[in-house]
C-alpha positions in Angstrom: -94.4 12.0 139.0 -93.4 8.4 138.0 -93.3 7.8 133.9 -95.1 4.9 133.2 -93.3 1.6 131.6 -95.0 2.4 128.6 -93.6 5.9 128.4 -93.5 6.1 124.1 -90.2 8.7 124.4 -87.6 11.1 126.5 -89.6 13.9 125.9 -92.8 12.2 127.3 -90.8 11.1 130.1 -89.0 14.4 130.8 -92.4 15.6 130.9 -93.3 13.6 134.1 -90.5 16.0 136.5 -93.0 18.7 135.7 -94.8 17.9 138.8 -91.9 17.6 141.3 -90.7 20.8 139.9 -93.5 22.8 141.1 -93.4 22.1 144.7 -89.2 22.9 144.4 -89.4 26.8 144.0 -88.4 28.0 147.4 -84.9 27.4 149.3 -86.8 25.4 152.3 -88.0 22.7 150.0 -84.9 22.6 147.9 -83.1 21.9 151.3 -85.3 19.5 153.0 -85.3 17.3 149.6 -81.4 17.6 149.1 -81.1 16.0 152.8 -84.0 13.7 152.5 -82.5 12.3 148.8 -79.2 11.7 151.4 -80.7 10.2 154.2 -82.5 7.9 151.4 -79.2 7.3 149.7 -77.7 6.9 153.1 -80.0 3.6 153.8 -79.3 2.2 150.6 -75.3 1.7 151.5 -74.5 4.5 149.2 -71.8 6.3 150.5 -70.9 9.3 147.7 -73.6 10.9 146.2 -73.7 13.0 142.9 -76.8 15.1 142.9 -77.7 16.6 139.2 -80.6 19.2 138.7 -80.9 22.1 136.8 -81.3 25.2 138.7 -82.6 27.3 136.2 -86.3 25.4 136.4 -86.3 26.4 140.4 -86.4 30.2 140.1 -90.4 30.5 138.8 -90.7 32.2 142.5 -88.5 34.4 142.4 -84.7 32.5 143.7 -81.6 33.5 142.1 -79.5 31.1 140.8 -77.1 31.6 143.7 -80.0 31.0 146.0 -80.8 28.0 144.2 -77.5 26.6 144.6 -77.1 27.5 148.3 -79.8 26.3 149.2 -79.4 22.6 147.6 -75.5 22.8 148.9 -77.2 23.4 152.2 -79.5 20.4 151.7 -76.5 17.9 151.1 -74.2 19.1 153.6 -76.9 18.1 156.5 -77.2 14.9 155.2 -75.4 11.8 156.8 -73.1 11.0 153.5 -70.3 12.8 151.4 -72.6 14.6 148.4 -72.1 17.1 145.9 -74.1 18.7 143.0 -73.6 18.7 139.1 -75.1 21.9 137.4 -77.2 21.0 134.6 -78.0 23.2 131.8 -80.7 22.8 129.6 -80.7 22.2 126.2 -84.1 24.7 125.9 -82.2 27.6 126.9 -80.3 29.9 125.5 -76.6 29.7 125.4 -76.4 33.0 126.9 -78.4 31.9 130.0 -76.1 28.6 130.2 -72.5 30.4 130.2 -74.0 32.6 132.8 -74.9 29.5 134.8 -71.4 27.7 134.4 -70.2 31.2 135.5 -72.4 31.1 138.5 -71.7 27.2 139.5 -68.0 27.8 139.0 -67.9 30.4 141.7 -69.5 27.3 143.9 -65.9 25.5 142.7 -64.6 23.3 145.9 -67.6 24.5 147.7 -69.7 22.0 146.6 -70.7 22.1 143.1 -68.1 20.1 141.3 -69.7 19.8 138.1 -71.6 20.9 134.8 -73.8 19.2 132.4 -76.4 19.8 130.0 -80.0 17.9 129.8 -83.2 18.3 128.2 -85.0 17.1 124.8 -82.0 15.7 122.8 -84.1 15.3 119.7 -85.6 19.1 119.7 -82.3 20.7 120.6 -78.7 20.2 119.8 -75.8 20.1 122.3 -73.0 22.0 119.9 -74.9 25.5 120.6 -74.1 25.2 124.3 -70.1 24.6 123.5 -69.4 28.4 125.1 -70.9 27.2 128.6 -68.5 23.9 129.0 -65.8 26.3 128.2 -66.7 28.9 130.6 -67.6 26.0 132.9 -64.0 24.7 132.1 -62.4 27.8 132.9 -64.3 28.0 136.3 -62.6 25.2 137.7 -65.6 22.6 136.8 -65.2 18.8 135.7 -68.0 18.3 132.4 -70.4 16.1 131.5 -73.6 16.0 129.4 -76.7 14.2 129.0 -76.8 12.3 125.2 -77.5 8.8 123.6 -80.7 8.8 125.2 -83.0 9.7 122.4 -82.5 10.8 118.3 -79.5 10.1 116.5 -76.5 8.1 117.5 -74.3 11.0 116.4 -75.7 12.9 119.9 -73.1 11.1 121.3 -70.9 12.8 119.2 -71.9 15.6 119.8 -71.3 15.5 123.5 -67.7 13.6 122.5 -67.0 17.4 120.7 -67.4 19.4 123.9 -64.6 17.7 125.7 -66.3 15.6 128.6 -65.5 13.4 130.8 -68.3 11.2 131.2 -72.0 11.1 129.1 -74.9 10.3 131.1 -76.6 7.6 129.0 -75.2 7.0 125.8 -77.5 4.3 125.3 -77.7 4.5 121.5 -74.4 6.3 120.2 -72.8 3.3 122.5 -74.5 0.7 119.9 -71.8 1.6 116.8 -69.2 0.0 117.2 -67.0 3.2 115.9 -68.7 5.4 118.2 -67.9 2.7 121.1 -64.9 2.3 120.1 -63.9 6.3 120.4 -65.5 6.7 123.7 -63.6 3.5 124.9 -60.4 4.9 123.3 -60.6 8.5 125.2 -61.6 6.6 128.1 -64.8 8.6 128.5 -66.9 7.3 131.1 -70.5 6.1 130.4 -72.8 6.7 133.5 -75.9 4.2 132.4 -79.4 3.5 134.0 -81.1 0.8 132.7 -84.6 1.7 133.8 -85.0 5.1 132.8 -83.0 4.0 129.4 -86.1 1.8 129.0 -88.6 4.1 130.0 -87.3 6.6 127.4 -87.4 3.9 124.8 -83.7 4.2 124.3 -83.9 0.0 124.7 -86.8 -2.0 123.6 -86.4 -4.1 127.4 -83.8 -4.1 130.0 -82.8 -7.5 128.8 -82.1 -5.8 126.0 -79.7 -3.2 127.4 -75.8 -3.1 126.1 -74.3 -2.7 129.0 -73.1 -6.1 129.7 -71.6 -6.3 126.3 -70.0 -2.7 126.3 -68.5 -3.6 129.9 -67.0 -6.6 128.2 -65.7 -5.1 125.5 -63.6 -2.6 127.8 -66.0 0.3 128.1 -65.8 2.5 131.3 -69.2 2.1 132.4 -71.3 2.4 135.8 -74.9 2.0 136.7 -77.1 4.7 138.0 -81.1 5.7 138.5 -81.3 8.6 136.6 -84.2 10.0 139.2 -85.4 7.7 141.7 -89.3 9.4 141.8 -89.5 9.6 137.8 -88.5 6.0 137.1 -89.4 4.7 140.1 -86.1 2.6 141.2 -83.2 2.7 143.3 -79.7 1.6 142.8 -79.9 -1.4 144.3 -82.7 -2.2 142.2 -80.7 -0.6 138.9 -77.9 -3.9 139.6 -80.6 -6.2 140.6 -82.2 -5.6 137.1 -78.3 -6.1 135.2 -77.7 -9.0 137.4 -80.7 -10.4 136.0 -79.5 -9.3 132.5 -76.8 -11.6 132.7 -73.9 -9.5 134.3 -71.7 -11.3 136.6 -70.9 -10.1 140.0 -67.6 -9.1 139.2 -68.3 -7.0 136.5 -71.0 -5.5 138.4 -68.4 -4.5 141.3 -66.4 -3.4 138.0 -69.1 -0.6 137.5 -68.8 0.3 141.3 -64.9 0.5 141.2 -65.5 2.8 137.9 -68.2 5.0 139.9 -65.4 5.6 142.6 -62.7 6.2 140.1 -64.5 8.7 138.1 -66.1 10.6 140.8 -65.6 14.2 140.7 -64.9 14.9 144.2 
């Protein structure tokens, strides 16, 4: 369940939440890992938690997507710290299957699911088929974001720029051109970053080598994240140790904090 740091690619690394999956098919697992993910977050100082997952890959036992859902709501709502959940579709599926999820999450609007993004194998399967579900997502009362820039072309970023978000998880490699950081800066789209799994999916050669520092200096909204803390093996705290070490300064790591809290979706 924990890529290795010579993980050769995202899809290799995607691969290592096969494990963790299988043991999340009923509602009393999905609960009691919702609330222990809190009351792990909880002694880290975290405060506000945003819990992605795609509940699509928990129904191999027979749970409904609404099931699902409750059941991870039900999870973070015992836990000791304000959380809420981001739908994630999949790339893999159908856009069919996705609008009916975004339909599905919206009804969970200001009851707990505040958001809806798209993950998966950015390489094997584009973003701009899934355009339907952020719009039915949209009209559901749903803030948007999607995973891209983590894998392939720079232009995925572009891609994810098209459907209208709000923030891109990753971005690592669109970020790199200048005149694709230079839009995302402009429509003051918000890049949620995690250096180790960025590393882990060969998105950056080290974590030394990460852009962050430099896109936070050049006036990108930017904030630091784990990505998973089982699959890459790391915690926030750990996250701005490594970008400390990097070379950011304190301030501009409370600047990715004070970004976290301003483009929350709850």
């Amino acid at each position: 369940m924990v890529a290795p740091d010579d993980c050769p690619s995202q899809a290799e690394y995607i691969g290592y939440f096969d494990d963790a999956i299988a043991v999340m098919q009923t509602e009393a697992a999905l609960e009691r890992i919702s609330l222990e993910l809190c009351i792990d977050s909880a002694a880290e100082n975290i405060d506000y938690l945003e819990v992605r997952w795609a509940p699509r890959l928990h129904m191999r036992e027979g749970l409904s997507i609404e099931r699902v859902i409750r059941a991870v709501l039900s999870g973070l709502d015992s836990g000791p710290i304000q959380a809420v959940a981001i739908a994630c579709a999949m790339r893999q599926h159908a856009p069919e299957e996705n609008i009916e999820l975004a339909r599905i999450a919206g009804g969970f609007a200001g009851r707990g699911v505040v958001g809806f993004d798209l993950a998966g194998d950015e390489v094997r399967f584009s973003a701009a088929r899934q355009a339907p579900a952020f719009t039915a997502a949209r009209a559901a009362g749903l803030h948007v974001t999607c995973h891209a820039g983590e894998a392939g072309d720079p232009s995925n970023v572009e891609e994810a720029l098209a459907l209208g978000v709000e923030r891109i998880a990753h971005g690592v490699i669109g970020a790199r051109e200048p005149m694709i950081a230079e839009r995302i800066r402009a429509e003051g789209v918000v890049l949620d970053m995690c250096p180790t799994a960025n590393w882990k999916c060969k998105a950056v050669h080290s974590i030394a080598a990460h852009p962050l520092p430099g896109l936070v200096r050049g006036g990108l909204r930017c904030t630091i994240s784990t990505d998973s803390r089982t699959v890459a093996d790391t915690t926030l705290s750990r996250e701005y140790e490594l970008m400390s070490a990097a070379g950011m300064t304190d301030d501009e790591l409370q600047r990715c904090n004070e970004t976290a809290y301003a483009a929350k979706f709850a």
